[in-house]
N, CA, C and O of each residue as an XYZ file, in Angstrom:
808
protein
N     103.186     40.495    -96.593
C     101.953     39.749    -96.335
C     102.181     38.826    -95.146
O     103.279     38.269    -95.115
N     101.246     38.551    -94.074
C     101.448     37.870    -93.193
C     100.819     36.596    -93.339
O      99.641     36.574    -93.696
N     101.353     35.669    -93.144
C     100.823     34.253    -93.493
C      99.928     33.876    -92.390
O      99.932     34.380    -91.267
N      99.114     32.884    -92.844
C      97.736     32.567    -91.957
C      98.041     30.782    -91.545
O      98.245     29.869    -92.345
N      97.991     30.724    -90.283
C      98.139     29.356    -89.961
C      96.749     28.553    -90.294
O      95.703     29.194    -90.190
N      96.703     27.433    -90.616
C      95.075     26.719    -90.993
C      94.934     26.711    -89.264
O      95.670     26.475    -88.306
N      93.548     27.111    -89.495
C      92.785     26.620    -88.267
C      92.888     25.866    -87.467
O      92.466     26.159    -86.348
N      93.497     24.571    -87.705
C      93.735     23.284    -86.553
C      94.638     23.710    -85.931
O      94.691     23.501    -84.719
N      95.925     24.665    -86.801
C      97.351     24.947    -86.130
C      97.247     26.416    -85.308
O      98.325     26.780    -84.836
N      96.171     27.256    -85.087
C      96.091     28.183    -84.501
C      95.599     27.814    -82.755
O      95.500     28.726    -81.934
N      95.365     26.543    -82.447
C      95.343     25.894    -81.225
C      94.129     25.166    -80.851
O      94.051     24.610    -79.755
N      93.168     25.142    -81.717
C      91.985     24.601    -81.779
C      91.333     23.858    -82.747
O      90.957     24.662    -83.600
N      90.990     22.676    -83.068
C      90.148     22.575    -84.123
C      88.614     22.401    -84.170
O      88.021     21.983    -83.176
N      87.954     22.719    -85.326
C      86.795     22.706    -85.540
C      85.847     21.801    -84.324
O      84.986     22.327    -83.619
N      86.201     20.458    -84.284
C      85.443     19.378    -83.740
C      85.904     19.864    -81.968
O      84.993     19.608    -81.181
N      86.995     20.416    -81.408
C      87.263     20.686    -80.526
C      86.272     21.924    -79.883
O      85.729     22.155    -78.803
N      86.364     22.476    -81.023
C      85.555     23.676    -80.792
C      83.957     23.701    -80.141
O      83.512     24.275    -79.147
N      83.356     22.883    -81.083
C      82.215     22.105    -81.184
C      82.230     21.566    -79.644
O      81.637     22.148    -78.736
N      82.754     20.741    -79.529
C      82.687     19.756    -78.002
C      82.651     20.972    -76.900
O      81.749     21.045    -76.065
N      83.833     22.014    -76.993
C      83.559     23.243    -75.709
C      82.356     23.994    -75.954
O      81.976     24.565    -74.932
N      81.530     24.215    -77.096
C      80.851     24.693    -77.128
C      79.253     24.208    -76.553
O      78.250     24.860    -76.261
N      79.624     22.486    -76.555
C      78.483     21.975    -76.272
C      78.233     21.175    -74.824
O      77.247     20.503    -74.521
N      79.570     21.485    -73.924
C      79.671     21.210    -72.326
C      79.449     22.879    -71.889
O      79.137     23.144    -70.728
N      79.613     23.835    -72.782
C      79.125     25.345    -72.352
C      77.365     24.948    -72.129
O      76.614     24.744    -71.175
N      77.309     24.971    -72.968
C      75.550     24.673    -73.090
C      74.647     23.712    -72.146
O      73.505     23.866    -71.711
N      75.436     22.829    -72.018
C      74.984     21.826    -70.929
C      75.206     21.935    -69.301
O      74.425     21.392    -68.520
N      76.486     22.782    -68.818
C      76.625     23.101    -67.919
C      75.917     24.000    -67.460
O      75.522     24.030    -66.294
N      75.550     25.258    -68.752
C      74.629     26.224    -67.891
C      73.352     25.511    -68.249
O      72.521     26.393    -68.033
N      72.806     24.642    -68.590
C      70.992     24.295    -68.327
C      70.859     23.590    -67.204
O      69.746     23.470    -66.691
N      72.449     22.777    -66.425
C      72.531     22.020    -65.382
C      72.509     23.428    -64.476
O      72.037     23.159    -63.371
N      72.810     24.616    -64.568
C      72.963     25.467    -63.613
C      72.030     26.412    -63.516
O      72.198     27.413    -62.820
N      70.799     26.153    -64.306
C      69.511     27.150    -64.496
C      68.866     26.861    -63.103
O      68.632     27.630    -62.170
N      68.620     25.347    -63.263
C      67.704     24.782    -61.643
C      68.073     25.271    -60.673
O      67.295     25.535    -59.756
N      69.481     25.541    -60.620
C      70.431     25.788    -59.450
C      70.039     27.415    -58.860
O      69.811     27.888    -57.746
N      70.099     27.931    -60.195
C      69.744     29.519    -60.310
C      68.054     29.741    -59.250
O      67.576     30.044    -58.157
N      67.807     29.352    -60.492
C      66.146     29.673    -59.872
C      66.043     29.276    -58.367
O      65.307     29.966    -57.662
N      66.615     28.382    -57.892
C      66.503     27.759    -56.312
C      67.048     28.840    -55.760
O      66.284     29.391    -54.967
N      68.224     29.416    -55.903
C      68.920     30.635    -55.248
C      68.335     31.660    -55.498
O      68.552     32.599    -54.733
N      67.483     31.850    -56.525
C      66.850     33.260    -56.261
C      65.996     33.070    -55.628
O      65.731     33.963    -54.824
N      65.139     31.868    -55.639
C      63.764     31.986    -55.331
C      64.057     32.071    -53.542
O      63.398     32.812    -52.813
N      65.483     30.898    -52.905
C      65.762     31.294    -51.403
C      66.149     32.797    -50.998
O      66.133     33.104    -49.806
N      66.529     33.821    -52.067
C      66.706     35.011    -51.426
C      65.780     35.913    -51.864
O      66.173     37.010    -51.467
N      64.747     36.039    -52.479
C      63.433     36.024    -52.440
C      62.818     36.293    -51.125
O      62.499     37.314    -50.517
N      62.747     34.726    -50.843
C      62.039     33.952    -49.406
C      62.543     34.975    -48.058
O      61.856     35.572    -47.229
N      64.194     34.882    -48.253
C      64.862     35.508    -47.041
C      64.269     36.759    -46.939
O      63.658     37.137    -45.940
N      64.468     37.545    -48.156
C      63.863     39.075    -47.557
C      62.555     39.237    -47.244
O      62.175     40.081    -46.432
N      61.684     38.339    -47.947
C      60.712     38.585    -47.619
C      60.336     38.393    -46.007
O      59.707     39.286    -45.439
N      60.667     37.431    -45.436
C      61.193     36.857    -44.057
C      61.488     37.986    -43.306
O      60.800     38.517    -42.435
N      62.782     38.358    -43.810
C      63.390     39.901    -43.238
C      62.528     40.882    -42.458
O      62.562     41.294    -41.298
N      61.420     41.205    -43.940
C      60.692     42.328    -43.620
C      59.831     42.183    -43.102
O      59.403     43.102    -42.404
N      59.321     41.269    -43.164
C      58.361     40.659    -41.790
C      58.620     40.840    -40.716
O      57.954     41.605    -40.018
N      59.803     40.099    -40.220
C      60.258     40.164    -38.973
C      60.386     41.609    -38.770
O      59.440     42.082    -38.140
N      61.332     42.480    -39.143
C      61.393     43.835    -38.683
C      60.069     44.447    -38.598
O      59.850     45.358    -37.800
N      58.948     43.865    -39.589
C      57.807     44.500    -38.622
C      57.162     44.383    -37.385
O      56.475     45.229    -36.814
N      57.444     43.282    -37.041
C      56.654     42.646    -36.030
C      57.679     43.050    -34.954
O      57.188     43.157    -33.830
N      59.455     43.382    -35.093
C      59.878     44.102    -34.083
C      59.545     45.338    -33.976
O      59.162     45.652    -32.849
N      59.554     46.093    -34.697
C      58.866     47.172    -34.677
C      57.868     47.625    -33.983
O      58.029     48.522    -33.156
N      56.546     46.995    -34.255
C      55.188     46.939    -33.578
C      55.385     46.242    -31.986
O      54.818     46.637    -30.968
N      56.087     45.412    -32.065
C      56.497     44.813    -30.210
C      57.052     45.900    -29.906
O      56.177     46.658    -29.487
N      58.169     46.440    -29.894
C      59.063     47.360    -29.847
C      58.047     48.840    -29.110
O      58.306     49.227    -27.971
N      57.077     49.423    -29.846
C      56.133     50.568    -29.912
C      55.001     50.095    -29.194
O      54.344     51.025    -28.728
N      54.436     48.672    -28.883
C      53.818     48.657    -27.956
C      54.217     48.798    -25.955
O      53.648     49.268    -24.969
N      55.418     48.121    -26.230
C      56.250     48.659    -24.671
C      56.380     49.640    -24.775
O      55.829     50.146    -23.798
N      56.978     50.723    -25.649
C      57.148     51.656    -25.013
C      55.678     53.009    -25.186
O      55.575     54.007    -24.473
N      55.086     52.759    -25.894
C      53.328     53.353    -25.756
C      52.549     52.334    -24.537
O      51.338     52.462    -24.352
N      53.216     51.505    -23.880
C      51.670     51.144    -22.774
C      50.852     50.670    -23.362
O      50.097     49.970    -22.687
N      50.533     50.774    -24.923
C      49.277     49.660    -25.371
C      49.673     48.687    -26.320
O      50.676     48.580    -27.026
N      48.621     47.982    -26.167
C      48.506     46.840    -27.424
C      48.529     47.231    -28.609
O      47.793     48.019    -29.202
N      49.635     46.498    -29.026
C      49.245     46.407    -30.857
C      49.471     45.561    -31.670
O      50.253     44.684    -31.303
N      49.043     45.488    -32.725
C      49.584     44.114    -33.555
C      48.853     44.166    -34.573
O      48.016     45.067    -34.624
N      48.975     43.115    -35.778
C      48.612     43.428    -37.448
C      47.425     42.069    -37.111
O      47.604     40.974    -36.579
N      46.226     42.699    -37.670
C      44.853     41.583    -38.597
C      45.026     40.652    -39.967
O      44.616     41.032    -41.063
N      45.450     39.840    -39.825
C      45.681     39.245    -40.978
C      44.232     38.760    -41.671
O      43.430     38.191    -40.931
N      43.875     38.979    -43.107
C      43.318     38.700    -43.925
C      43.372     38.632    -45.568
O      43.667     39.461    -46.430
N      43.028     37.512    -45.593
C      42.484     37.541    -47.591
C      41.939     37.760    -48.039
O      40.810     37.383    -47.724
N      42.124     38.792    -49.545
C      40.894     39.320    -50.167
C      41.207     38.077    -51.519
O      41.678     36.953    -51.350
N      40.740     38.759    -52.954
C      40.799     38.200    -54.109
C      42.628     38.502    -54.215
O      43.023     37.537    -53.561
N      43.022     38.738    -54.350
C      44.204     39.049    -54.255
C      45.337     38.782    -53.711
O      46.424     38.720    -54.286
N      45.056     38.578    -52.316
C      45.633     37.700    -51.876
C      45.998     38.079    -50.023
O      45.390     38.946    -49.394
N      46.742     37.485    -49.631
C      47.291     38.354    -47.794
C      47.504     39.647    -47.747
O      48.198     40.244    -48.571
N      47.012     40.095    -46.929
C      47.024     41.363    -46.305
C      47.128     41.397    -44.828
O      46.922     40.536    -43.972
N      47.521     42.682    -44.767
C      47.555     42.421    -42.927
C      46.801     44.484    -42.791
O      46.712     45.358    -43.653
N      46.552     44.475    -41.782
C      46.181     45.750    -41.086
C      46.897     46.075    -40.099
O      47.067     45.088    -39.384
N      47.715     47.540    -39.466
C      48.261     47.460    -37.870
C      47.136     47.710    -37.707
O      46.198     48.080    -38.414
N      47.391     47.336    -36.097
C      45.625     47.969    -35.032
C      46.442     48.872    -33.971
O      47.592     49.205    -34.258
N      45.938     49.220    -32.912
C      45.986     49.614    -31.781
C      45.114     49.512    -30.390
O      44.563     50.557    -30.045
N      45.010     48.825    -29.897
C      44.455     48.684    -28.337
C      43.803     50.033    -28.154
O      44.513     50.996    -27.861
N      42.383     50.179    -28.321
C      41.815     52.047    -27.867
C      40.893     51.830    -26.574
O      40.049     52.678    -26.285
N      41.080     50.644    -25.783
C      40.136     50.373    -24.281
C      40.828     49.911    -23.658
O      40.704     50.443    -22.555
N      41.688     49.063    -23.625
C      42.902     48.507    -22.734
C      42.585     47.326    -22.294
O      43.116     46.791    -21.321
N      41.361     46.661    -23.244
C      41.497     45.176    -22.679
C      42.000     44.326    -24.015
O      41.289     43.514    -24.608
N      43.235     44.639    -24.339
C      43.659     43.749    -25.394
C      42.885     43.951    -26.916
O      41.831     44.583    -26.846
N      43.202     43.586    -27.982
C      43.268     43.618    -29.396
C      41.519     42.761    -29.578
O      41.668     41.652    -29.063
N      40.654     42.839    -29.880
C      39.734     41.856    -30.227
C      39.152     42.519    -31.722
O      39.204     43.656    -32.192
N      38.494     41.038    -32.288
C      38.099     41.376    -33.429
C      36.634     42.173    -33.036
O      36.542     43.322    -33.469
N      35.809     41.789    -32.469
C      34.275     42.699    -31.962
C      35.052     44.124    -32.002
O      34.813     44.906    -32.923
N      35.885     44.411    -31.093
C      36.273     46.039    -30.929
C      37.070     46.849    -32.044
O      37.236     48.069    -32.045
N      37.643     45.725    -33.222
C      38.218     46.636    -34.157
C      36.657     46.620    -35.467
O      36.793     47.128    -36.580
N      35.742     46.168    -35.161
C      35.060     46.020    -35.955
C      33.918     47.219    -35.671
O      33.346     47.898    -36.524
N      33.739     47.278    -34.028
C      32.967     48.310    -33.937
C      34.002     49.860    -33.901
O      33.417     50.884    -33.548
N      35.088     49.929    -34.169
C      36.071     50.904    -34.167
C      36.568     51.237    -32.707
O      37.122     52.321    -32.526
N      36.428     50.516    -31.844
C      37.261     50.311    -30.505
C      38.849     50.852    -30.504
O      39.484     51.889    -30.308
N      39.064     49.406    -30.865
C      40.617     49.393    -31.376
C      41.007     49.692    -32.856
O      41.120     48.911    -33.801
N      41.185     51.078    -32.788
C      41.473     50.955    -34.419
C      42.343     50.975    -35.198
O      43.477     51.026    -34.722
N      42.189     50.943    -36.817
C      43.212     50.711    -37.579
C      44.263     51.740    -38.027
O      44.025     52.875    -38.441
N      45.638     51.072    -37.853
C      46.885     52.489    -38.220
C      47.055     52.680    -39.578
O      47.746     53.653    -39.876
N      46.514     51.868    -40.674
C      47.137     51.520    -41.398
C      46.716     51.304    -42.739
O      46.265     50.190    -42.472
N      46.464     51.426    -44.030
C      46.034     50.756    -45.068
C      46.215     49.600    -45.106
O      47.130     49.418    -44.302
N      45.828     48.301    -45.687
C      45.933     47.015    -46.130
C      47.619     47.315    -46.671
O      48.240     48.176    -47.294
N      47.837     46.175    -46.074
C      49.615     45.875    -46.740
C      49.786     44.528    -46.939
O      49.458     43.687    -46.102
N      50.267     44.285    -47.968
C      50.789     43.189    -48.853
C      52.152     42.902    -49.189
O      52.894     43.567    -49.913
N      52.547     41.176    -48.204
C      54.333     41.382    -48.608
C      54.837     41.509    -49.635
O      55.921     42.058    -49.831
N      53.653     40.696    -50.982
C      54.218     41.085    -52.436
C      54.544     42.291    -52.807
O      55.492     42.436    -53.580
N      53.719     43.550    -52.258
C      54.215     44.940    -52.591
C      55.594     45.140    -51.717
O      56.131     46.180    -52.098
N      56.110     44.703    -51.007
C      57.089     44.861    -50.303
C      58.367     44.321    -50.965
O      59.417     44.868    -51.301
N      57.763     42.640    -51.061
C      59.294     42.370    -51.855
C      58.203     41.480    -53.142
O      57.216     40.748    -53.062
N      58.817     41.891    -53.974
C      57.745     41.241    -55.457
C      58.363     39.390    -55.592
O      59.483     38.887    -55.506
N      57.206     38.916    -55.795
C      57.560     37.100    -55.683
C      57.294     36.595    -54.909
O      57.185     35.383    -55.094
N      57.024     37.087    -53.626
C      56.835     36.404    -52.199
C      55.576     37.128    -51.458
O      55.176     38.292    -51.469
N      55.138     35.980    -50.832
C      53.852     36.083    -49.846
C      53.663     34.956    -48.922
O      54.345     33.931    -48.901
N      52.255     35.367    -47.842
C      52.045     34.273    -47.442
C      52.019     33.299    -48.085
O      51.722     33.479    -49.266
N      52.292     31.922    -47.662
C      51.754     30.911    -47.957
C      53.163     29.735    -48.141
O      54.221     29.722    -47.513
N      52.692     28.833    -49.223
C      53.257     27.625    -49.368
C      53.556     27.054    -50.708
O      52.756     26.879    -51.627
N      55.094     26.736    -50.676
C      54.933     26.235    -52.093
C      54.289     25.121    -52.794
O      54.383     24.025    -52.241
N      53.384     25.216    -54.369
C      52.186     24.678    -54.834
C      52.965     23.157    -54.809
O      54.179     22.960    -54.863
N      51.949     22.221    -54.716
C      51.855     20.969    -54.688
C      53.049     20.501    -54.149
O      53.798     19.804    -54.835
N      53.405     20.906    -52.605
C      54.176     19.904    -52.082
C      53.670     19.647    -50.252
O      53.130     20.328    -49.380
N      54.217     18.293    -50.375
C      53.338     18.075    -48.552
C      54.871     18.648    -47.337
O      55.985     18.143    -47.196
N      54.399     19.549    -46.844
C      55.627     19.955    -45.751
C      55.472     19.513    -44.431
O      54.333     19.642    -43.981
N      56.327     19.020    -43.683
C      56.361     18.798    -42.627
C      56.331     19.854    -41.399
O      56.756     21.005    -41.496
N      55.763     19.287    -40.221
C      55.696     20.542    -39.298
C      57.215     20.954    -38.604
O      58.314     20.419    -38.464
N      56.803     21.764    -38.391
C      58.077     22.466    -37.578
C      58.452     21.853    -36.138
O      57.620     21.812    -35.233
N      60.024     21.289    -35.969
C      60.106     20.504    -34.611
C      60.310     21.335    -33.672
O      61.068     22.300    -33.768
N      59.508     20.969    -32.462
C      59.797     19.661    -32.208
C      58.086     19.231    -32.562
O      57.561     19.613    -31.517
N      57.555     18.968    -32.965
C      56.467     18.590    -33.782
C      56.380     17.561    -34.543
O      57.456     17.619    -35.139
N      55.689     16.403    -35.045
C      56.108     15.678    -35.778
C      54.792     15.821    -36.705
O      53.869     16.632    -36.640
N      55.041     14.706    -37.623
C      54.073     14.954    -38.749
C      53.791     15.894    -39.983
O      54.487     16.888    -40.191
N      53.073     15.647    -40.532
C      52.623     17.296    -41.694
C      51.615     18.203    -41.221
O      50.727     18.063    -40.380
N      52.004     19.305    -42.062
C      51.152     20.510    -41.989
C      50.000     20.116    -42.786
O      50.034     19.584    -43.896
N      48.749     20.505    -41.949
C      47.459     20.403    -42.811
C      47.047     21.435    -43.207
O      47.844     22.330    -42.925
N      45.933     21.892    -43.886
C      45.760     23.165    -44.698
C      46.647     24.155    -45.408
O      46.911     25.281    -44.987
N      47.034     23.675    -46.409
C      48.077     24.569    -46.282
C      47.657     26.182    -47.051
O      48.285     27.237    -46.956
N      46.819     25.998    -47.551
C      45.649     27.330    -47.484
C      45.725     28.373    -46.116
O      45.161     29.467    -46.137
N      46.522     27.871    -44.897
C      46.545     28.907    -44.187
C      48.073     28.605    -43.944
O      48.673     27.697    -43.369
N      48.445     29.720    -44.607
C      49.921     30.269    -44.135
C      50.029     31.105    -42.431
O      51.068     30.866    -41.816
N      49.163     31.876    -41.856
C      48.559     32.345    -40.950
C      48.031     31.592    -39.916
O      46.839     31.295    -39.984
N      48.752     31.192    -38.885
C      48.229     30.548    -37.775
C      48.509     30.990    -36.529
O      49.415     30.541    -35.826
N      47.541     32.109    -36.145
C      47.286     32.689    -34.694
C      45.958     32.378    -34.068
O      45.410     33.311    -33.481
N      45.553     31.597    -34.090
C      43.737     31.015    -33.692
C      43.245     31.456    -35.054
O      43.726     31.687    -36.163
N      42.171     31.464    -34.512
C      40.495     32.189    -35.700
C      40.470     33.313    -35.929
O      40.011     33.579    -37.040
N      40.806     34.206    -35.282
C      40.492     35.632    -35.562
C      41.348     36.183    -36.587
O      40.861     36.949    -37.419
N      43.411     35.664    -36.634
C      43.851     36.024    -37.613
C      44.743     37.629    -36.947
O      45.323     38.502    -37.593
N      44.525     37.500    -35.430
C      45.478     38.406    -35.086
C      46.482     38.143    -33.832
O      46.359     37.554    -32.758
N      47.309     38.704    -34.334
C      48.545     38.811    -34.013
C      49.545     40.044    -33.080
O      50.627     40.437    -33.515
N      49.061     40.440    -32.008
C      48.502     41.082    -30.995
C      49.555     41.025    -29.774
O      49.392     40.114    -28.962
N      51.109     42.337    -29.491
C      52.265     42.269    -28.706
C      51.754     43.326    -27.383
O      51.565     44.538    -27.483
N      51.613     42.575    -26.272
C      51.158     43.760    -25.175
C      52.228     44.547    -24.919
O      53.240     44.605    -25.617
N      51.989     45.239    -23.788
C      53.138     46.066    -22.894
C      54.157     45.825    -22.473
O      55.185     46.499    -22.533
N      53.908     44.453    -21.820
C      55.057     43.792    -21.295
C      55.960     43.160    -22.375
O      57.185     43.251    -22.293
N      55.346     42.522    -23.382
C      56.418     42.288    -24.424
C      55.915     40.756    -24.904
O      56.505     40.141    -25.793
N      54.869     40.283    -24.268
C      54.307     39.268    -24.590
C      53.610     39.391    -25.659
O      53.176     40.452    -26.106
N      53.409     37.828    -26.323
C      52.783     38.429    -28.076
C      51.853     37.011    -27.734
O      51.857     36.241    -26.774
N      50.955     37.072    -29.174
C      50.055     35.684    -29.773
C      51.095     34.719    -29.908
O      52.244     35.143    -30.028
N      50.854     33.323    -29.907
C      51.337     32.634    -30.187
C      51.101     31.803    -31.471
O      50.011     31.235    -31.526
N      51.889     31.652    -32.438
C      51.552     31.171    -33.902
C      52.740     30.993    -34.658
O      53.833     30.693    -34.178
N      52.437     31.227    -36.099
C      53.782     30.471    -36.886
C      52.612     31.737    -38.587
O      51.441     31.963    -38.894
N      53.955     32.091    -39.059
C      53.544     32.826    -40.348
C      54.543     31.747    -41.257
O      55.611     31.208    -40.963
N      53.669     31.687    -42.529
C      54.639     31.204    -43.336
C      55.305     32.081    -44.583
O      54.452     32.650    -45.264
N      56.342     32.238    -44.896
C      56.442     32.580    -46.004
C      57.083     32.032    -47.330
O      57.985     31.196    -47.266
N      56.583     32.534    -48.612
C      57.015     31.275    -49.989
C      56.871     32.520    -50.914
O      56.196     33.548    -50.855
N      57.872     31.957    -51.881
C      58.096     32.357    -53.388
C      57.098     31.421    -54.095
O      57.104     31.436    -55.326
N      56.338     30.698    -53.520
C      55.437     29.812    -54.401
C      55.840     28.655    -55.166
O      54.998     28.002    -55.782
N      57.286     28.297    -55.173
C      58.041     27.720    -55.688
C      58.672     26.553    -54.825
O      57.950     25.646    -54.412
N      60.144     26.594    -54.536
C      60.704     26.388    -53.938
C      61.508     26.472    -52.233
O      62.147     25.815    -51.410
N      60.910     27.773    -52.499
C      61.342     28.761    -51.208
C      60.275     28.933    -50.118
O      59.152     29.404    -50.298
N      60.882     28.401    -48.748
C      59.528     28.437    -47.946
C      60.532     28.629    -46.433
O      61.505     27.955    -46.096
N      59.881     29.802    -45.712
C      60.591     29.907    -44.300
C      59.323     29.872    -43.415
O      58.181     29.711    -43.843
N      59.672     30.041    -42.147
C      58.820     30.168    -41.257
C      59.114     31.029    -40.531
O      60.343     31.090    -40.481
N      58.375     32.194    -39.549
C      58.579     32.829    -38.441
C      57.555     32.751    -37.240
O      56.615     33.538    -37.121
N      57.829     31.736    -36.374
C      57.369     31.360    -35.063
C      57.449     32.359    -33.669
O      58.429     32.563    -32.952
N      56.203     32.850    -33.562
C      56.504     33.761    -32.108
C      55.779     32.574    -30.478
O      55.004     31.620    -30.415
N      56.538     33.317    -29.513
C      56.292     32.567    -28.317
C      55.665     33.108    -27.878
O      56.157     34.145    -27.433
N      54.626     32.974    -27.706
C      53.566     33.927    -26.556
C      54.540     34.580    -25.320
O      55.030     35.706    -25.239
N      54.609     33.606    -24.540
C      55.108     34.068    -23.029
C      56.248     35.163    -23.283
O      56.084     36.249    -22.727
N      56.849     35.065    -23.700
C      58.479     35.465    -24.033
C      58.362     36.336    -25.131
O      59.003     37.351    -24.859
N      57.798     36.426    -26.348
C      57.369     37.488    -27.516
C      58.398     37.069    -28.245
O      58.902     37.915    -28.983
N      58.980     35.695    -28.245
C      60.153     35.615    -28.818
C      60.167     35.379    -30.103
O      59.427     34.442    -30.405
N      61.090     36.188    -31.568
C      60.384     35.996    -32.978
C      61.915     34.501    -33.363
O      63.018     34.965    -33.075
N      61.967     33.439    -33.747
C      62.397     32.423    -34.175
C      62.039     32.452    -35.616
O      60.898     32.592    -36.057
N      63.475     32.260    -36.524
C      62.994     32.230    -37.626
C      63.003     30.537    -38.307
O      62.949     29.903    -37.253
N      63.022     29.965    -38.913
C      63.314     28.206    -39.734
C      62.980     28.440    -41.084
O      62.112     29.110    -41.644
N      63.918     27.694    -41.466
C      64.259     27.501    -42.981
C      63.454     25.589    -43.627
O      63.431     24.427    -43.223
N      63.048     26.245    -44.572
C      62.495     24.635    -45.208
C      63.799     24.347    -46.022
O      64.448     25.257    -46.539
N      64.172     22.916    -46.111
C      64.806     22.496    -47.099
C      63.848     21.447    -48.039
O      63.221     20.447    -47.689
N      64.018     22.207    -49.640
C      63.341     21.828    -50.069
C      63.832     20.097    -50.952
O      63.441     19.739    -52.063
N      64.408     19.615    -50.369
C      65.649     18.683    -51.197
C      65.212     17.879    -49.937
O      64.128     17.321    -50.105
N      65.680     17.715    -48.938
C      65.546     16.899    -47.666
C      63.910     17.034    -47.182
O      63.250     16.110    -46.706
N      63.470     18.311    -47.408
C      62.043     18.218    -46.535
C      62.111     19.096    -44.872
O      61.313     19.696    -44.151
N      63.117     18.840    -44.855
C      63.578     19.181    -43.335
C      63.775     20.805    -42.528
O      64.430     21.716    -43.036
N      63.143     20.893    -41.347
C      63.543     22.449    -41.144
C      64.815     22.901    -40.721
O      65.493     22.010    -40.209
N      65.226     23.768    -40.769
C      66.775     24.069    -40.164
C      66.494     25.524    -39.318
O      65.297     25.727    -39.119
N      67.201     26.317    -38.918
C      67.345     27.375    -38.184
C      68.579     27.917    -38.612
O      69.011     28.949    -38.098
């Protein structure tokens, strides 16, 4: 028969036990917040990602096709959508000419949530963000994640020049980036929100 050490003498006791069991428990509810922030920033990133590779893409295929192109941004019940277009007269992207079928559409309605699930335009709920520097101050409306003028398009010529604006993107949460293009230059810049400081980074 093999003899059984009491419990305290097998290297642990009861009350010991208890105490690791209850800095287990507390460490991971201290590390849930932590969690959700990290998913919700890589979330944000891809969604970011795939954005950007579209919009190289579409710059990319307008130099080398000779025409204009670029995505219509709009909201239904549902939420952002974008359309590609194509330049079909050669005086640039307008809303009159994609409406009378001028310039027309490549594309079904596309939605970044169908792309990456969690993320879309916009901004995370109830917080005031600051603008992007060198800028000072806050962002107003934040109902428009989408800022290329009024029309809502976003439009890369031949030469390689694009609209000038700022897309936002959010997990709705925590997670919020930006992708800024330069008109002159077509240049795509991405910035990161910090949601702890407030502050943008690159």
């Amino acid at each position: 028969m093999i003899p059984c050490k009491p419990f305290a003498e097998q290297g642990m006791t009861l009350l010991e036990l208890m105490v690791a069991t209850t800095l287990t428990v507390l460490v991971g509810a201290a590390t849930l917040p932590m969690l959700g922030q990290f998913r919700g920033s890589v979330r944000t990133t891809a969604g970011t990602r795939v954005l950007v590779a579209r919009l190289q893409g579409i710059r990319s295929k307008s130099i080398s096709g000779s025409r204009s192109r670029g995505l219509l941004f709009s909201r239904d019940d549902r939420g952002w959508f974008w359309l590609e277009l194509l330049d079909g007269d050669g005086d640039g992207l307008r809303t009159a000419d994609v409406r009378a079928g001028i310039d027309p559409v490549l594309s079904p309605p596309q939605r970044l949530g169908e792309l990456v699930p969690q993320v879309d335009l916009g901004f995370p709920a109830g917080r005031a963000i600051r603008q992007i520097p060198p800028r000072s101050g806050w962002i107003r409306d934040l109902d428009r994640p989408v800022r290329f003028g009024n029309s809502g398009i976003l439009a890369f010529s031949p030469l390689g020049s694009s609209s000038s604006g700022t897309l936002y993107v959010s997990d709705g949460d925590r997670g919020l980036m930006a992708i800024v293009l330069y008109g002159r230059t077509g240049r795509i810049r991405v910035w990161r929100h910090d949601a702890e400081t407030g502050r943008w980074t690159r």
